[in-house]
C-alpha positions as CSV (number, residue, x, y, z in Angstrom):
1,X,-21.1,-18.0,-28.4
2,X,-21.5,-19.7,-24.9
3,X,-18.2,-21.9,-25.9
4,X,-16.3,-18.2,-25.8
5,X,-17.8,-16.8,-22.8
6,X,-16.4,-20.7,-21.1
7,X,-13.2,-20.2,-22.7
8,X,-13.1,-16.6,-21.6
9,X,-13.7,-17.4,-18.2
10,X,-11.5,-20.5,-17.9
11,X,-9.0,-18.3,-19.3
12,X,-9.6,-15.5,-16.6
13,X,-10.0,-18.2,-13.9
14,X,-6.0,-19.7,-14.6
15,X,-4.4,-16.4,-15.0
16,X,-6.3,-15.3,-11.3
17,X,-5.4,-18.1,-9.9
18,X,-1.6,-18.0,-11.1
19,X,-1.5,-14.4,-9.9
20,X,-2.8,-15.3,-6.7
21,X,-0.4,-18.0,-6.0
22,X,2.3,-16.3,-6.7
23,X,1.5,-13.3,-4.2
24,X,0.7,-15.7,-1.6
25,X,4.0,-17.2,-2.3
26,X,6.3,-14.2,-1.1
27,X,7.2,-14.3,3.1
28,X,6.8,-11.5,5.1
29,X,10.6,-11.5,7.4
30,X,10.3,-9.5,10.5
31,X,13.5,-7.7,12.0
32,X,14.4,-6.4,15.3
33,X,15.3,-6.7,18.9
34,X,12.3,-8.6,19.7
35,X,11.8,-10.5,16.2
36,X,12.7,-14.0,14.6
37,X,15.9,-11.9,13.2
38,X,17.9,-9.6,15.5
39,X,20.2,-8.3,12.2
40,X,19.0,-7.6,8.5
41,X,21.7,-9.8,7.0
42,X,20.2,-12.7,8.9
43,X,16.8,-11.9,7.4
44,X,18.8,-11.2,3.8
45,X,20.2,-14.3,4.0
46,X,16.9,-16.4,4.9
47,X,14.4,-14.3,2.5
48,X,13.3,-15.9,-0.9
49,X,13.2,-13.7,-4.0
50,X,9.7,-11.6,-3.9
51,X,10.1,-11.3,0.3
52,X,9.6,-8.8,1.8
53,X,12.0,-7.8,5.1
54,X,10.3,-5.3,7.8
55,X,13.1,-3.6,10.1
56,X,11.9,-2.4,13.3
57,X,13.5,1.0,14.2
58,X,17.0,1.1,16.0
59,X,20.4,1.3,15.3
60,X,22.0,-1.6,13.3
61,X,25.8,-1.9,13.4
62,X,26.3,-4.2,10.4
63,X,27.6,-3.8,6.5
64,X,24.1,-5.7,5.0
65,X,25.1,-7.4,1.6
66,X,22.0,-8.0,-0.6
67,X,22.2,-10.2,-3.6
68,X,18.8,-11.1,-4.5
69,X,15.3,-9.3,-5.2
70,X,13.7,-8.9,-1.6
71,X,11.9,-5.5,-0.8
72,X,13.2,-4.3,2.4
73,X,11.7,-1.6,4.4
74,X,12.2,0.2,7.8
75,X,9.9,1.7,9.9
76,X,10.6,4.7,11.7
77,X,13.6,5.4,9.6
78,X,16.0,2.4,11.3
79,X,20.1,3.3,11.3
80,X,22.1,1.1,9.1
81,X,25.9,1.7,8.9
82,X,26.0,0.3,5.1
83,X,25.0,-2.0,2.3
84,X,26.1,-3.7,-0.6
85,X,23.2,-3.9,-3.1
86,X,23.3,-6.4,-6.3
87,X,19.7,-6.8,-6.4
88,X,17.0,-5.6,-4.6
89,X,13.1,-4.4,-5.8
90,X,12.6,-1.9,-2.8
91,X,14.6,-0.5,-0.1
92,X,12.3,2.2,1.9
93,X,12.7,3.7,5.4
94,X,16.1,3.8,6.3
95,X,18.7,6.4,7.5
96,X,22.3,5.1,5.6
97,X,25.0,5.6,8.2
């Protein structure tokens, strides 16, 4: 009986732990006139699958290609004159120009 409630909880322990390190694992990519990247495809191109890219609000005069799983949002609904998209988990926040 107390060998299953060890198992159980070594069990539970690996699986929490895996779950954690994986979250922790994913970059948050910041985007804007005043960030580490001034264009998304910069950030696009530097993100890791599982990243997630913040654009800062403004007017961004590029054609974005995206071919890998990043979640990419904009705040304040940032201008974007186009994207190609072959795989992506979120895009959120932006006005499609």
């Amino acid at each position: 009986m107390i060998g299953d409630i060890v198992r159980k909880f070594i069990i539970f322990s690996i699986l929490f732990l895996l779950i954690c390190m994986s979250a922790a694992s994913a970059a948050t990519l910041q985007v804007g006139s005043t960030a580490k990247y001034h264009t998304i495809q910069s950030a696009v191109n530097a993100a890791k699958t599982g990243d997630i890219i913040n654009v800062a609000y403004g007017t961004y005069p590029e054609q974005v290609i995206i071919n890998k799983d990043v979640y990419l949002y904009g705040k304040s609904y940032p201008k974007l004159n186009g994207f190609e998209c072959y795989a992506v988990d979120t895009i959120s926040g932006f006005n499609i120009i």
